[in-house]
KOLKOLKE-423086 format. One line per 10 residues: number of its first residue (from 1); their letters; for each residue x, y, z of C-alpha. Coordinates in nm, 2 decimals. Layout:
NUM> A> X/Y/Z; ...
END
This chain:
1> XXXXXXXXXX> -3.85/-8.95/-25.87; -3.64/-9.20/-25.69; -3.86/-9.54/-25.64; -3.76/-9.58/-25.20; -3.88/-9.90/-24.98; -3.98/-9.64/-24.77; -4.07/-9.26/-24.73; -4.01/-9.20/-24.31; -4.23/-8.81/-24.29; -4.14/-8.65/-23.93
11> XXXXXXXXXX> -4.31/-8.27/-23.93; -4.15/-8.09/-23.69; -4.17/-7.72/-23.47; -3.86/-7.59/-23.20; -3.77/-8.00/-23.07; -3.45/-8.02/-23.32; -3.29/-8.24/-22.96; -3.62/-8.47/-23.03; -3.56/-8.47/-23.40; -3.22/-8.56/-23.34
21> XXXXXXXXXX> -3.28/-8.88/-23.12; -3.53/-8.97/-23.42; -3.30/-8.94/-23.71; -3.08/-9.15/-23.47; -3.30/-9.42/-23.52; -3.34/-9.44/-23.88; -3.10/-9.66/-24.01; -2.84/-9.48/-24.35; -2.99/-9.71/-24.58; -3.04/-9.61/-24.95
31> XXXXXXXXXX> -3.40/-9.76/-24.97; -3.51/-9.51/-24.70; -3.63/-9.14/-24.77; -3.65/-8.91/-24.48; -3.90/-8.64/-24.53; -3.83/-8.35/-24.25; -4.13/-8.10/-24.25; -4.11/-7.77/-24.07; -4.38/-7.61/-23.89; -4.22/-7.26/-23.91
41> XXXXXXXXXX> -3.95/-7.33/-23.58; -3.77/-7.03/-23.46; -3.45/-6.95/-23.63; -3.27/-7.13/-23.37; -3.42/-7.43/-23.43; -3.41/-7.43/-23.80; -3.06/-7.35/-23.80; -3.01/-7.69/-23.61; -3.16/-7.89/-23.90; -2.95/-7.77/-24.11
51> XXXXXXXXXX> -2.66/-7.86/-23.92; -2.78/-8.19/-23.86; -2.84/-8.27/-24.23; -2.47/-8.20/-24.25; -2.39/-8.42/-23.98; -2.65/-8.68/-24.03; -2.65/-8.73/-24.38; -2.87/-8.65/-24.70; -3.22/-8.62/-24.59; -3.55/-8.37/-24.71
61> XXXXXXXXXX> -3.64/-8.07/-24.52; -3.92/-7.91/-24.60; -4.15/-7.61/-24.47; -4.54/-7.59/-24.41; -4.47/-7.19/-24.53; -4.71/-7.09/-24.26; -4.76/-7.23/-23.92; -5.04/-7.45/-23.91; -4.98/-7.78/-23.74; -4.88/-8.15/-23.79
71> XXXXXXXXXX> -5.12/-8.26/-24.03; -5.07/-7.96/-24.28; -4.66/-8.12/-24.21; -4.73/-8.44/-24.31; -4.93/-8.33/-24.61; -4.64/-8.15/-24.71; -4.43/-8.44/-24.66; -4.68/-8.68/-24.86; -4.65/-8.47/-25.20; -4.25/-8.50/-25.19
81> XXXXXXXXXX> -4.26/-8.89/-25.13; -4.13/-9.13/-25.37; -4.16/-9.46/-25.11; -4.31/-9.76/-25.13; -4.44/-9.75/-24.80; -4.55/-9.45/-24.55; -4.43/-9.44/-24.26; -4.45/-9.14/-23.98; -4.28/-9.04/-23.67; -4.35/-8.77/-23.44
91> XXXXXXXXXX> -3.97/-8.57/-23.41; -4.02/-8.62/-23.05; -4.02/-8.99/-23.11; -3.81/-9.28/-23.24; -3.79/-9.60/-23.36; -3.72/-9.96/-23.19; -3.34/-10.05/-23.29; -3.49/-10.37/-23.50; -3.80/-10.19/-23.66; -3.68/-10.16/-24.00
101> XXXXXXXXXX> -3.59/-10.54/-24.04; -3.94/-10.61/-23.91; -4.08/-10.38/-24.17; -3.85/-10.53/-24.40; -4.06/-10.87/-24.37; -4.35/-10.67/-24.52; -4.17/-10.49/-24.77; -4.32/-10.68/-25.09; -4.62/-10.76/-24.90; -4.96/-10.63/-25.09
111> XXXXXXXXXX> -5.13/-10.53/-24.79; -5.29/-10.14/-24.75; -5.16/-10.11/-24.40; -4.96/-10.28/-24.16; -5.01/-10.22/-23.77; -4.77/-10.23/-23.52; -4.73/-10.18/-23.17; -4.51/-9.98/-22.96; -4.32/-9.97/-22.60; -4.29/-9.62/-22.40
121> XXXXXXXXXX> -4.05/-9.40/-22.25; -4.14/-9.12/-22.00; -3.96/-8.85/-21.96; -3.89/-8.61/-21.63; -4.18/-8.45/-21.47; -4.47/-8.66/-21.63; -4.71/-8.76/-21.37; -4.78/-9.11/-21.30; -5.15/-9.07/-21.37; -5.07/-8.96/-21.74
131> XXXXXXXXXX> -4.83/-9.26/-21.70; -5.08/-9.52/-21.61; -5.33/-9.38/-21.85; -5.07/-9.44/-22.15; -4.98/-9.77/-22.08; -5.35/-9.93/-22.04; -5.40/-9.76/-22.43; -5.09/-9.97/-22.52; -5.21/-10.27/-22.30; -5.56/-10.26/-22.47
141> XXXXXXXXXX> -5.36/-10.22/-22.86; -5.17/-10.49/-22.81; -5.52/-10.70/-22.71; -5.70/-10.58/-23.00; -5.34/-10.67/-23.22; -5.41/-11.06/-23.03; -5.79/-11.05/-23.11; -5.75/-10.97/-23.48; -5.43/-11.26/-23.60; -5.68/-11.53/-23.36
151> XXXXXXXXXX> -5.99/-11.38/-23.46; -6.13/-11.47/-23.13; -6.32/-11.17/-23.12; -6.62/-11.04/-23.28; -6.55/-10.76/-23.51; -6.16/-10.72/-23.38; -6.09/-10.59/-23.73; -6.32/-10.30/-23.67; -6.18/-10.21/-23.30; -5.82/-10.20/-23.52
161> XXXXXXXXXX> -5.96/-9.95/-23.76; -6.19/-9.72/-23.53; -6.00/-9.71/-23.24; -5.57/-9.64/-23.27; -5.60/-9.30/-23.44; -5.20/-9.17/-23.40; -5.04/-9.29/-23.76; -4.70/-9.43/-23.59; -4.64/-9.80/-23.57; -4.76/-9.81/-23.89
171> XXXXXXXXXX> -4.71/-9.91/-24.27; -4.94/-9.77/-24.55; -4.92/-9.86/-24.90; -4.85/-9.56/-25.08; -5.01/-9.65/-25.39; -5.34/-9.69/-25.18; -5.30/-9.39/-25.02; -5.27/-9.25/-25.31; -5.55/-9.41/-25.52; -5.78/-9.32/-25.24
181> XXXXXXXXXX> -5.71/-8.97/-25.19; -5.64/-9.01/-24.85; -5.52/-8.70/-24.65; -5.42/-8.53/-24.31; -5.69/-8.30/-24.15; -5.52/-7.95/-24.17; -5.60/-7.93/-23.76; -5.42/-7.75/-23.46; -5.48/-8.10/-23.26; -5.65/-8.44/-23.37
191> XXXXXXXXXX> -5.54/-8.37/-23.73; -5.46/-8.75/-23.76; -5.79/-8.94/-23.64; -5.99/-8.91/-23.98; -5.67/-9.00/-24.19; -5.63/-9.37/-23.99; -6.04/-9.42/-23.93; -6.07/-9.33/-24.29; -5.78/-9.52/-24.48; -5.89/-9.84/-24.25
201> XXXXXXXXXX> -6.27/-9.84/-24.39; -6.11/-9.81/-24.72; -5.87/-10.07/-24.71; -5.92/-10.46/-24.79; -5.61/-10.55/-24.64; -5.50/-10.52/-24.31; -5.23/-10.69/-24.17; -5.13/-10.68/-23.75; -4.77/-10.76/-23.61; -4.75/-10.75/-23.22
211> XXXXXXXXXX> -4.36/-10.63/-23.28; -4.26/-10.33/-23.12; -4.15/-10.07/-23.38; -4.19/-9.79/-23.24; -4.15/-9.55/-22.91; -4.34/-9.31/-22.81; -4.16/-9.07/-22.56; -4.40/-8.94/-22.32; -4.29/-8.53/-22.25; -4.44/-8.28/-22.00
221> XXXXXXXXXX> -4.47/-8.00/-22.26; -4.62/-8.23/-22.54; -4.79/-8.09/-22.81; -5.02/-8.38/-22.80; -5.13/-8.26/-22.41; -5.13/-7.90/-22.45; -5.48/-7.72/-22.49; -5.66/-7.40/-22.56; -5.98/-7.29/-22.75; -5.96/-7.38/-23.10
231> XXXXXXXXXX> -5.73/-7.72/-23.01; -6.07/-7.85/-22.81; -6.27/-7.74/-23.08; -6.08/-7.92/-23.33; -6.05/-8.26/-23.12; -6.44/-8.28/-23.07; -6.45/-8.16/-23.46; -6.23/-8.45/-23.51; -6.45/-8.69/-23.32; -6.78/-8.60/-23.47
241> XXXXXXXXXX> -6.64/-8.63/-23.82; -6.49/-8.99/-23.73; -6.86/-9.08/-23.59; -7.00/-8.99/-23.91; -6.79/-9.17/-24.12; -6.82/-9.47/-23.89; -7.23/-9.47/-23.88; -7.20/-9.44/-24.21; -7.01/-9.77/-24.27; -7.24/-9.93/-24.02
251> XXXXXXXXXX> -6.98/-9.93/-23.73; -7.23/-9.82/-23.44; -7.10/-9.98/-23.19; -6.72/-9.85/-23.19; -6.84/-9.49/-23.19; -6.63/-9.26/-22.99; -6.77/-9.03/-22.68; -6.75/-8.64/-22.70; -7.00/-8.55/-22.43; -6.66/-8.51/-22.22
261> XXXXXXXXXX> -6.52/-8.26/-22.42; -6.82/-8.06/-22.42; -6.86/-8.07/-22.07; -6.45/-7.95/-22.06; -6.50/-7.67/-22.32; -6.80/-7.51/-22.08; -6.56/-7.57/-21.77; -6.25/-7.44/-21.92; -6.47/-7.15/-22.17; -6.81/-7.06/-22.01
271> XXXXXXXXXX> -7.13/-7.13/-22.08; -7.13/-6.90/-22.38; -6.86/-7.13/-22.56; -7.03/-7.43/-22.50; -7.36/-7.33/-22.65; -7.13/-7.28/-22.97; -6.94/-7.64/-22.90; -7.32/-7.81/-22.91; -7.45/-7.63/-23.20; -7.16/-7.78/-23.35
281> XXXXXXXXXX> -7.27/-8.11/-23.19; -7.58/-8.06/-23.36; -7.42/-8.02/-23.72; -7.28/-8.33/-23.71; -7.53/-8.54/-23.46; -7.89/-8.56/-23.40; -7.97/-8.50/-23.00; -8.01/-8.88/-22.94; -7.65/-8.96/-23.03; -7.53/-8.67/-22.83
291> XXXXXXXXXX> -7.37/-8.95/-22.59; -7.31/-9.28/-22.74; -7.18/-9.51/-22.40; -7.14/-9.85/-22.44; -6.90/-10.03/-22.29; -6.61/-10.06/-22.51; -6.67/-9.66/-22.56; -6.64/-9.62/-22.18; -6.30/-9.80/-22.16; -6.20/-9.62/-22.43
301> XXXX> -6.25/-9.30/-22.23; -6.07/-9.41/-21.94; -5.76/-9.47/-22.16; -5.76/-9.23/-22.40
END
């Protein structure tokens, strides 16, 4: 297989006029290997790939077979890379029109991962609430990126690792990906939290640039934002599975809160449901660490 700098995976399902403003911002080099994995899109939508390879130039498509969501894309798109460095991008999503000369810098680096930060662009019809929320997540990455290169906080490197679960505006070292097994959760949402969390308690090198390579369009009908039974289930599933793995590296204190998804599941579901959510609670949990609030986790709620 062809030996790239990088391997760029973008899964995508029916946003082929997102996918298009991505591969727009991926620079025709012959170092770079764009992996496009399809979710099972609609005819329609497929038939635009193929006319954007055309147009575009020589890049992978790929299919997940059977509808089953981003991560089960991107573990597609991990088996077909032959890169140097992972990178991903939502096709909904692009990157800043200097990225790749900033990843360029870490190119022959020997770091696990690299982390990045990002700028955003809203699109119409997003509410100024979802707005505000968005940026103070962006706000408090970039202050964690600050803490970690001065080390003037405690135990920054463990905020970077626990907290910034999306895998964009980041660079993974294939061959540790690789050597530690490391893969997507094969989820409907939150497929990517365990991936980051786990490749981060893994690592033993971790470097932080506050460059902007990435930007994450913010969209009214977003995947991300959508919900329905078994996408709840699967984000507090997410979160109780990223808890365990963090008590059992001894990170306590950067645990993340899932009493408010319980609470939405009995809202949204009934009663019934919910019974079902906290016996899965229970699994994973004893009773006492049904709500773990400290403060950090608090403001983590607020902008997440």
């Amino acid at each position: 297989m062809t030996q790239y700098t990088y391997s760029v995976i973008i899964p995508h399902y029916n946003d082929s006029e997102g996918l298009t403003a991505c591969l727009n911002s991926i620079p025709e080099r012959d170092d770079i290997q764009v992996i496009v994995v399809d979710d099972c899109s609609a005819s329609v939508s497929i038939k635009t790939i193929e006319n954007l390879k055309k147009k575009w130039g020589g890049y992978l498509v790929l299919s997940t077979g059977i509808n089953k969501g981003g991560g089960a894309a991107r573990n597609v798109g991990l088996d077909s890379a032959g890169g140097k460095w992972l990178l991903f991008a939502d096709a909904d999503d692009s990157f800043t029109e200097d990225a790749f000369s900033v990843f360029d810098a870490y190119s022959d680096s020997g770091y696990d991962i690299v982390f990045f930060t990002h700028s955003i662009a809203a699109g119409d019809g997003v509410n100024q609430k979802t707005i505000k929320k968005i940026s103070l997540y962006k706000k408090y990455r970039d202050e964690v990126i600050q803490e970690y290169n001065a080390r003037s906080a405690k135990n920054s490197g463990k905020k970077l690792i626990s907290w910034f679960w999306e895998p964009w505006a980041k660079l993974f070292s294939h061959d540790f990906i690789k050597e530690k097994t490391i893969r997507f959760e094969e989820t409907r949402a939150a497929n990517d939290a365990f991936f980051y969390v786990s490749a981060g308690m893994k690592s033993s090198a971790i470097a932080a640039d506050d460059h902007e390579v990435y930007i994450y369009h913010i969209k009214k009908d977003s995947t991300e934002r959508s919900y329905n039974r078994e996408k709840d289930f699967d984000r507090l599933t997410q979160r109780l599975k990223v808890n365990r793995l963090l008590i059992e590296n001894r990170c306590f204190f950067y645990r993340c809160t899932y009493a408010h998804i319980l609470l939405l599941i009995v809202k949204r579901y009934g009663l019934k449901t919910g019974l079902k959510a906290l016996a899965l609670v229970l699994m994973y949990a004893s009773p006492l660490d049904l709500c773990p609030f400290t403060y950090h986790n608090l403001r983590k709620l607020m902008i997440r």
